[in-house]
PyMOL Python script that loads the backbone (N, CA, C, O; Angstrom):
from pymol import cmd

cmd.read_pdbstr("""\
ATOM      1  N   UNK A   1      38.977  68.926 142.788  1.00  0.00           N
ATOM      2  CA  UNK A   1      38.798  68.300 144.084  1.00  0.00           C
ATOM      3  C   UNK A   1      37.512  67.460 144.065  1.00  0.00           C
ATOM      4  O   UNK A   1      36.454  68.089 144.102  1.00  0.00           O
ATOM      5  N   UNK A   2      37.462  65.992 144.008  1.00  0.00           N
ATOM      6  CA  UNK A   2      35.920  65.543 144.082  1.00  0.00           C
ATOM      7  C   UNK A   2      35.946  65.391 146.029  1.00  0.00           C
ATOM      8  O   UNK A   2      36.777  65.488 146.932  1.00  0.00           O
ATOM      9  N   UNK A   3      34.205  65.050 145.847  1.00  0.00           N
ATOM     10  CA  UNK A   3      33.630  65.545 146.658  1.00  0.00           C
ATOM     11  C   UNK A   3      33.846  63.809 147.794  1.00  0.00           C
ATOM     12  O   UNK A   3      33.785  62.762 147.150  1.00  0.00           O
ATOM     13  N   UNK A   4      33.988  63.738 148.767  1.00  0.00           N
ATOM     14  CA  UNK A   4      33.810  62.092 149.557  1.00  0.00           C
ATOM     15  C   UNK A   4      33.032  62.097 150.199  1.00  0.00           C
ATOM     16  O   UNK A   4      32.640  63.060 150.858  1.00  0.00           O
ATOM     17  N   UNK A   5      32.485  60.733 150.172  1.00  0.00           N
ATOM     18  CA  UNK A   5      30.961  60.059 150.461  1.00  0.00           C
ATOM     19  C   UNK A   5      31.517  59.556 151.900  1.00  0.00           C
ATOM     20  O   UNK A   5      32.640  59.237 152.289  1.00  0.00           O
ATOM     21  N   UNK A   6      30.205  59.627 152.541  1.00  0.00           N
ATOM     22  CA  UNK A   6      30.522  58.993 153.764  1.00  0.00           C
ATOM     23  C   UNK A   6      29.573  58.454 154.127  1.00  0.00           C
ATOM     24  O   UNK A   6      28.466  58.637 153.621  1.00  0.00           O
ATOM     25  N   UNK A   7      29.908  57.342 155.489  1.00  0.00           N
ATOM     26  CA  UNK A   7      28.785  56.330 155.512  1.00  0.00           C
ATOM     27  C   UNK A   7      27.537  56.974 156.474  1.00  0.00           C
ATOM     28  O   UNK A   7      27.957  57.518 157.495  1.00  0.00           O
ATOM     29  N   UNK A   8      26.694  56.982 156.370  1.00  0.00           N
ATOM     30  CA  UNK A   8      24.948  57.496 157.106  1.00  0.00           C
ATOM     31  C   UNK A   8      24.463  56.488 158.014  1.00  0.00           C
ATOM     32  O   UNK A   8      24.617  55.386 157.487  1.00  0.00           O
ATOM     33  N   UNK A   9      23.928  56.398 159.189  1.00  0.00           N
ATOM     34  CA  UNK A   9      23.690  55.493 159.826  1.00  0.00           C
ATOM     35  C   UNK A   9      22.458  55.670 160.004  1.00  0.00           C
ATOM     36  O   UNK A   9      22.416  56.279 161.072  1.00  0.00           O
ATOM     37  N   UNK A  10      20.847  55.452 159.445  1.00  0.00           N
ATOM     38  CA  UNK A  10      19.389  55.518 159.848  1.00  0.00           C
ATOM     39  C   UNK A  10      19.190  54.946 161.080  1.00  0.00           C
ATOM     40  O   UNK A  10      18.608  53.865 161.161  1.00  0.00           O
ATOM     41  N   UNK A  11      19.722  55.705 162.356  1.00  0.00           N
ATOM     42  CA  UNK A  11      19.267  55.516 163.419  1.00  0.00           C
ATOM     43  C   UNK A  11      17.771  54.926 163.667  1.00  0.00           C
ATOM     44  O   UNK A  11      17.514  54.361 164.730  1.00  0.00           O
ATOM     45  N   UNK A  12      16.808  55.077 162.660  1.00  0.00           N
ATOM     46  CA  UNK A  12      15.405  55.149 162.490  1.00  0.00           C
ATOM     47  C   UNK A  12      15.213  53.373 162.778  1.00  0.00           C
ATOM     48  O   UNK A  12      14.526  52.970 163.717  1.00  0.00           O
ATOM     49  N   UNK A  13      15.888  52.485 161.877  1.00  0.00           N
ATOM     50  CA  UNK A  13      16.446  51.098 161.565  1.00  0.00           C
ATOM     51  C   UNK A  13      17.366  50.016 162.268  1.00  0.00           C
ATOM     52  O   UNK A  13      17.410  48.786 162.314  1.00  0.00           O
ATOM     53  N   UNK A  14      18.230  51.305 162.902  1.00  0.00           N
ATOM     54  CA  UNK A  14      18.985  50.677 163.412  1.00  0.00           C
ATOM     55  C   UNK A  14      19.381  49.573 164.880  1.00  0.00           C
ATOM     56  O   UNK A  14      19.397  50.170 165.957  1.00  0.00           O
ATOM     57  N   UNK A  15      19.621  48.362 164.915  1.00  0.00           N
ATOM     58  CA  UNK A  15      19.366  47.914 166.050  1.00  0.00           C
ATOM     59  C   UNK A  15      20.197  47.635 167.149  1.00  0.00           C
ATOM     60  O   UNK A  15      19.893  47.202 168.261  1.00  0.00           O
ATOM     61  N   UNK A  16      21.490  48.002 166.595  1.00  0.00           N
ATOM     62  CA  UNK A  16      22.800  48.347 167.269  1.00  0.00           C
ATOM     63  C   UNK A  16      23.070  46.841 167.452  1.00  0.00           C
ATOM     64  O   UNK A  16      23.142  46.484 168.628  1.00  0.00           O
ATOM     65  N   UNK A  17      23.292  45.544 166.168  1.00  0.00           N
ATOM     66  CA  UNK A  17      23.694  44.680 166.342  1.00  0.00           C
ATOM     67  C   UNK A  17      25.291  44.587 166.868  1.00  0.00           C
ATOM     68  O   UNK A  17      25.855  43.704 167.514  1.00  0.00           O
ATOM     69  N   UNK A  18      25.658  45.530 166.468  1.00  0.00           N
ATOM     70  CA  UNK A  18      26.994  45.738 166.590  1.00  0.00           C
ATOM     71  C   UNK A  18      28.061  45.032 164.659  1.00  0.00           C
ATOM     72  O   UNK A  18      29.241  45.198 164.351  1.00  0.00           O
ATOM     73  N   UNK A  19      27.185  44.476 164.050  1.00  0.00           N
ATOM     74  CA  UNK A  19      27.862  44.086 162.892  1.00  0.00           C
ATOM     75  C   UNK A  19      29.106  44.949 162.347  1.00  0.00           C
ATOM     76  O   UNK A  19      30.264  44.569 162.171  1.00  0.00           O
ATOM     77  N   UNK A  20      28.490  46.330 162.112  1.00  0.00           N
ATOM     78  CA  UNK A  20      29.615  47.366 161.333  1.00  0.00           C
ATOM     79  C   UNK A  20      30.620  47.428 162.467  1.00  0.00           C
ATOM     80  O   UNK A  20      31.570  47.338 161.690  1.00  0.00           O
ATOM     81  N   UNK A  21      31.190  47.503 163.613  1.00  0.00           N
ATOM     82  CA  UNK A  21      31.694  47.968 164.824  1.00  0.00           C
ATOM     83  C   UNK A  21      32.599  46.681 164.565  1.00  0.00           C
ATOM     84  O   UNK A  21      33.818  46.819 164.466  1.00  0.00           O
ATOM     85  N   UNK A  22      31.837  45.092 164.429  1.00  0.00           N
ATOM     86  CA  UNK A  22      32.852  44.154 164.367  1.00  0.00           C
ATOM     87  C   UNK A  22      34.016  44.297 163.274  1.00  0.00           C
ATOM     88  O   UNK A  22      35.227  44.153 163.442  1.00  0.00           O
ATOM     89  N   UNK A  23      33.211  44.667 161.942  1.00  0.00           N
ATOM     90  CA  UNK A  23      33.668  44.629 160.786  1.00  0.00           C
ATOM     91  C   UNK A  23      35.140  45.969 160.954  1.00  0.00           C
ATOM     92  O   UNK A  23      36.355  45.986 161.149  1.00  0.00           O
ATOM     93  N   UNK A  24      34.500  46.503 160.824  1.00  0.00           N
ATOM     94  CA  UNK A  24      35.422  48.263 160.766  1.00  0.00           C
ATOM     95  C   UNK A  24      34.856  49.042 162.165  1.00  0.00           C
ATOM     96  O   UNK A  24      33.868  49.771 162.255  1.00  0.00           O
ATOM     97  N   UNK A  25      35.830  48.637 163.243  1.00  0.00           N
ATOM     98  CA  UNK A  25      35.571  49.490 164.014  1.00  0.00           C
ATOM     99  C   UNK A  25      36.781  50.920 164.254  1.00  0.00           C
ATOM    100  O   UNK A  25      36.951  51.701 165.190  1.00  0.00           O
ATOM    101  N   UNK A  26      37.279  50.797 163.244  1.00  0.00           N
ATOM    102  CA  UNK A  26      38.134  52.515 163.646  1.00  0.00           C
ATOM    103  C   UNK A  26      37.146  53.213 162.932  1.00  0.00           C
ATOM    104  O   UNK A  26      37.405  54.413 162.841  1.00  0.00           O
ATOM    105  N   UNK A  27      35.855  52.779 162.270  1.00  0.00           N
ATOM    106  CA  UNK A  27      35.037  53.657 161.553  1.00  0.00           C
ATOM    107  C   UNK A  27      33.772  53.649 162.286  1.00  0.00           C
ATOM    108  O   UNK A  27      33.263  54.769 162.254  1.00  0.00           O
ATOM    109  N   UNK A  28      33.441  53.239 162.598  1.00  0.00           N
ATOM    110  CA  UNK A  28      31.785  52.781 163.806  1.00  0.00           C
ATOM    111  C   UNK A  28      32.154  52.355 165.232  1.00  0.00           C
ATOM    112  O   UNK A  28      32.783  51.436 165.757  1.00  0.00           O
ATOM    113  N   UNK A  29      31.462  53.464 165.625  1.00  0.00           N
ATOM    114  CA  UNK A  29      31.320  53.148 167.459  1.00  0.00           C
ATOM    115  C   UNK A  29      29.824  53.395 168.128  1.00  0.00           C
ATOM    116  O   UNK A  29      28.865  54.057 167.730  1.00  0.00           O
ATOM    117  N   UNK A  30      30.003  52.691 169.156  1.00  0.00           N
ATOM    118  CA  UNK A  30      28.333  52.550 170.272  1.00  0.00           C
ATOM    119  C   UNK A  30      28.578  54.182 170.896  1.00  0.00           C
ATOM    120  O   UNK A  30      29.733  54.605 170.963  1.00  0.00           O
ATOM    121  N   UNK A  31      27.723  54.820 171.222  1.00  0.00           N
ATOM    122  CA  UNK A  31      28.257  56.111 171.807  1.00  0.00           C
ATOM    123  C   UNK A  31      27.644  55.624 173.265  1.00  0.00           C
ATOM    124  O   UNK A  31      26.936  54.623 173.379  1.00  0.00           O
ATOM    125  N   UNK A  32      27.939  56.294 174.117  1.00  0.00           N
ATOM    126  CA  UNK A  32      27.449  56.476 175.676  1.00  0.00           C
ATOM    127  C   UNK A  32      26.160  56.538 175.735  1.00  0.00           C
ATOM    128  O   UNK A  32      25.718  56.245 176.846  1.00  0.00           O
ATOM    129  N   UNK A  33      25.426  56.799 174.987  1.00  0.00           N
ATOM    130  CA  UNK A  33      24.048  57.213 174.642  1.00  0.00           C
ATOM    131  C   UNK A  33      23.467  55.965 174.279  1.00  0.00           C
ATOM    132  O   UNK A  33      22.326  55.758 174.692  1.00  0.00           O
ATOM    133  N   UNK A  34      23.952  55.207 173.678  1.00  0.00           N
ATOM    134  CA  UNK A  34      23.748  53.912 173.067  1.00  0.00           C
ATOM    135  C   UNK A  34      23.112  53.620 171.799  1.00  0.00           C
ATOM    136  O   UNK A  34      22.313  52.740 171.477  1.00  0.00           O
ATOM    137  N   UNK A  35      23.675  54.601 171.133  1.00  0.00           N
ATOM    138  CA  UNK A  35      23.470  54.536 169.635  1.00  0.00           C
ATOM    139  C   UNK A  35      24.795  54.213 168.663  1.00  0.00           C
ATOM    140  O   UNK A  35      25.916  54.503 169.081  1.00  0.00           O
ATOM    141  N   UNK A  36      24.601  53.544 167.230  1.00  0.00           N
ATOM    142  CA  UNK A  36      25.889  53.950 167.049  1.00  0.00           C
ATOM    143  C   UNK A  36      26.260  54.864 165.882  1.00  0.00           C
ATOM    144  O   UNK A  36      25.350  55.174 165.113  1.00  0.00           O
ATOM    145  N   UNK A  37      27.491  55.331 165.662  1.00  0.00           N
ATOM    146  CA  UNK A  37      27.818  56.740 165.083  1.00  0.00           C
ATOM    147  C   UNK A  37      29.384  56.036 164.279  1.00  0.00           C
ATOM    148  O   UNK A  37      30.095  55.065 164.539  1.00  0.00           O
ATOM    149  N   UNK A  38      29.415  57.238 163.099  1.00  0.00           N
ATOM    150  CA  UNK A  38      30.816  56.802 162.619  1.00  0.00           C
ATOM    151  C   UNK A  38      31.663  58.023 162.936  1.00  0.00           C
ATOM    152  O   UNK A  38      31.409  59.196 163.211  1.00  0.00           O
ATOM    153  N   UNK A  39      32.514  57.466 162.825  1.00  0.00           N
ATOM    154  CA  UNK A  39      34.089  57.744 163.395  1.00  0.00           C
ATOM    155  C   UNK A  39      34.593  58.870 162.475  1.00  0.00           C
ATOM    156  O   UNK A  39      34.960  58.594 161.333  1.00  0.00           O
ATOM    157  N   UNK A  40      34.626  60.412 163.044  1.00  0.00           N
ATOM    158  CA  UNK A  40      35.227  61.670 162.048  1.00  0.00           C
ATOM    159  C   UNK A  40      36.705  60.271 161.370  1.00  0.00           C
ATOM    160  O   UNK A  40      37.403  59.531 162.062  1.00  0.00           O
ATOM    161  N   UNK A  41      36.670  60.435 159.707  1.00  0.00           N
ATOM    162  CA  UNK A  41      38.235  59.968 159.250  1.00  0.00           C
ATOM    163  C   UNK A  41      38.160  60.471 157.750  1.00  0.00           C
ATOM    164  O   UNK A  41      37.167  60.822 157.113  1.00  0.00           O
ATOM    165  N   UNK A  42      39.337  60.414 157.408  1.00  0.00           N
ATOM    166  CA  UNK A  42      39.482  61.175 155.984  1.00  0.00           C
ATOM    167  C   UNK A  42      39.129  60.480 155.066  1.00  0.00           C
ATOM    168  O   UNK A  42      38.104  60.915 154.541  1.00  0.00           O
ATOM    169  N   UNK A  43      39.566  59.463 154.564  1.00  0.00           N
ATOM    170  CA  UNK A  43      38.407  58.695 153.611  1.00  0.00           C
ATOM    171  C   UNK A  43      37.669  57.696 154.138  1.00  0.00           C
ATOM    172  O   UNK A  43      37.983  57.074 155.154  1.00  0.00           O
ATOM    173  N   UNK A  44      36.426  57.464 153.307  1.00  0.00           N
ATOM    174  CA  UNK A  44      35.822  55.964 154.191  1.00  0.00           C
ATOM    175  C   UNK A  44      35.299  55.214 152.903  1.00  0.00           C
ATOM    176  O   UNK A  44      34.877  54.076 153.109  1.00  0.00           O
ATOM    177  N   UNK A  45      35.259  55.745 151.432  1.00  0.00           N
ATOM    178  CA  UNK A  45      34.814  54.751 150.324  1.00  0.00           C
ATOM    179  C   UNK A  45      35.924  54.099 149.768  1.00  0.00           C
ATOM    180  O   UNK A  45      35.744  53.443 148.741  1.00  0.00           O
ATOM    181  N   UNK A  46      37.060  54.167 150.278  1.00  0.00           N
ATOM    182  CA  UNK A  46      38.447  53.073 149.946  1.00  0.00           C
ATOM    183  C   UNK A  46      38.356  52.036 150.473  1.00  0.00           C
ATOM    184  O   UNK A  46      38.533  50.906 150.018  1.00  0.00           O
ATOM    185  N   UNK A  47      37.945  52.526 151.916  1.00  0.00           N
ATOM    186  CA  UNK A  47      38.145  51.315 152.775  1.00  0.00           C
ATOM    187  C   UNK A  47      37.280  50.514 152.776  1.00  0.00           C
ATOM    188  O   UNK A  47      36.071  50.724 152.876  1.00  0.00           O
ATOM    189  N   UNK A  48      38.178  48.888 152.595  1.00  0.00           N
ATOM    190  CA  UNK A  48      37.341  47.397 152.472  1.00  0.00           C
ATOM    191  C   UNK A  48      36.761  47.271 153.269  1.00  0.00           C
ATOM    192  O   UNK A  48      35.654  46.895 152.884  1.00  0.00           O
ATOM    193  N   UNK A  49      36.824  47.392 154.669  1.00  0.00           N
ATOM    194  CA  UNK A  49      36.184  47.031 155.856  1.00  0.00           C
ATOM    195  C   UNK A  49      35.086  47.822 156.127  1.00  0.00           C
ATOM    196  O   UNK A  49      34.122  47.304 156.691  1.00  0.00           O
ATOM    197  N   UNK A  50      35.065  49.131 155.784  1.00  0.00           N
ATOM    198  CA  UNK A  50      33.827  50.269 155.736  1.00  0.00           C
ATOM    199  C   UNK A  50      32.844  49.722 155.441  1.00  0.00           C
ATOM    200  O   UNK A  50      31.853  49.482 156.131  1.00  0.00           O
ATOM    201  N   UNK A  51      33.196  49.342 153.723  1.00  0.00           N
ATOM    202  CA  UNK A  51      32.347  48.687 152.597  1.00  0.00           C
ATOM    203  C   UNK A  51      31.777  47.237 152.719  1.00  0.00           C
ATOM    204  O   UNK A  51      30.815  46.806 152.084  1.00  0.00           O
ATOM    205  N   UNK A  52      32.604  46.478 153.735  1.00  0.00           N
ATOM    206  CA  UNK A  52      31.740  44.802 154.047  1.00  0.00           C
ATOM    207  C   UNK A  52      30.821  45.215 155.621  1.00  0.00           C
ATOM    208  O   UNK A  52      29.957  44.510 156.143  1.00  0.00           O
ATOM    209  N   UNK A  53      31.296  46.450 156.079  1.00  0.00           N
ATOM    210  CA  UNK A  53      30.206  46.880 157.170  1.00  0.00           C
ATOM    211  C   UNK A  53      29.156  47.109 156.056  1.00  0.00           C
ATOM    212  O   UNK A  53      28.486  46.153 155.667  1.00  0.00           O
ATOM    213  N   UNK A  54      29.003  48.243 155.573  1.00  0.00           N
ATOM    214  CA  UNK A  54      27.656  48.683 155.057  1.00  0.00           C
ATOM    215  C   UNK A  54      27.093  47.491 154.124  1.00  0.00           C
ATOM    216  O   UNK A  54      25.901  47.185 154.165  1.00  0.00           O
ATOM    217  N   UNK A  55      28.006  46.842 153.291  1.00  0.00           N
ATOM    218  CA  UNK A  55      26.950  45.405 152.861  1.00  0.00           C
ATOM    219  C   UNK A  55      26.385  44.338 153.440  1.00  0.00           C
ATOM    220  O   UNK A  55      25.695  43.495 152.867  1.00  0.00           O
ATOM    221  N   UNK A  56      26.785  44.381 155.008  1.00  0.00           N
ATOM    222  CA  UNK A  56      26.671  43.377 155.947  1.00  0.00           C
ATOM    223  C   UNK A  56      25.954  43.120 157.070  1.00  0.00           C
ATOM    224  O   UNK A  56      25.814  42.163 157.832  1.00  0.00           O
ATOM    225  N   UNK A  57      25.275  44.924 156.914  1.00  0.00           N
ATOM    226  CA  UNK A  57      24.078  45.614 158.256  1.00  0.00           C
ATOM    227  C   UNK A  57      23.066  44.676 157.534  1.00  0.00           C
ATOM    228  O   UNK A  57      22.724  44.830 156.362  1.00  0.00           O
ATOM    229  N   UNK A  58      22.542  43.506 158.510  1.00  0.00           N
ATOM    230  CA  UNK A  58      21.246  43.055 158.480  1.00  0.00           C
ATOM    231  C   UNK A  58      19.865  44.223 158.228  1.00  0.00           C
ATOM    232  O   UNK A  58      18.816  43.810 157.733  1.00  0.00           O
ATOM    233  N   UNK A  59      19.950  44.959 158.432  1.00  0.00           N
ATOM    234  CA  UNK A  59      18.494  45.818 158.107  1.00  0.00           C
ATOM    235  C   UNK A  59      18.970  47.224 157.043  1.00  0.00           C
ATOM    236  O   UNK A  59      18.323  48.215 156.703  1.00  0.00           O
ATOM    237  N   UNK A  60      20.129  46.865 156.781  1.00  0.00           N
ATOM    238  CA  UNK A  60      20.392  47.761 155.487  1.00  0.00           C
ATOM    239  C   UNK A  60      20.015  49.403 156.138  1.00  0.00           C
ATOM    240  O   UNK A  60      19.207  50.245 155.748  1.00  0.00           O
ATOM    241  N   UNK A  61      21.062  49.402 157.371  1.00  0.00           N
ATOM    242  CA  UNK A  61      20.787  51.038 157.587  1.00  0.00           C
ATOM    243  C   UNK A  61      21.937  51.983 157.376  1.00  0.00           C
ATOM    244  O   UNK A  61      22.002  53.107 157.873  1.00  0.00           O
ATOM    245  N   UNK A  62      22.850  51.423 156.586  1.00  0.00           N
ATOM    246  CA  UNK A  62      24.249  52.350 156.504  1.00  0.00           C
ATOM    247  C   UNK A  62      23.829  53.004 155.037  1.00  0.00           C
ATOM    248  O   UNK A  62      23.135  52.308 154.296  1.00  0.00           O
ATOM    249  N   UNK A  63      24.096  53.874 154.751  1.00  0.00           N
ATOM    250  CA  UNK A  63      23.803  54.216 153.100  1.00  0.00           C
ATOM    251  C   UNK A  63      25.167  55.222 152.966  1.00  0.00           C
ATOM    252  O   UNK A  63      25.963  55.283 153.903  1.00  0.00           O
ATOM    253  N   UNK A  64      25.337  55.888 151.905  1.00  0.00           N
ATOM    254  CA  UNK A  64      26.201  56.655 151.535  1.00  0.00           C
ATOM    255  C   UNK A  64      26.030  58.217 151.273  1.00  0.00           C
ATOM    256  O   UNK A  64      25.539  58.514 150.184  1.00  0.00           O
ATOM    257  N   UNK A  65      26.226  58.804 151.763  1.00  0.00           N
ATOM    258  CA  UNK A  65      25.707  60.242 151.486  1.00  0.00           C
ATOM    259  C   UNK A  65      26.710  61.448 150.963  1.00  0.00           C
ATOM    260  O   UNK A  65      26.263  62.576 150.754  1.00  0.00           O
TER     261      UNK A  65
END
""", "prot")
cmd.dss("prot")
cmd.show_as("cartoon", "prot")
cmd.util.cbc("prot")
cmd.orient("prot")
């Protein structure tokens, strides 16, 4: 069974451009709180759209964990 990576969001960085949300939003959402968070899903390092979110965050806050 290998182990799946999922995407990390450094709230610390983050400026809630909304970029990842445009890109892949069944995977990234704004919460009520007004931060944003990813989406419980079963894989997320297949998916193309995951992967042009996290290369595409202007301040490089998505990482893989």
């Amino acid at each position: 069974m290998s182990i799946q990576k999922k995407p990390v969001i450094d709230l610390g960085c983050c400026i809630e451009c909304g970029v990842c949300i445009d890109l892949a939003p069944h995977a990234f959402e704004i919460k009520d709180a007004g931060y944003v968070d990813v989406r419980p899903l079963d894989r997320y390092e297949d998916d193309d759209d995951i992967l042009e979110a996290v290369k595409n965050c202007p301040r490089n806050c998505i990482s893989w964990e």
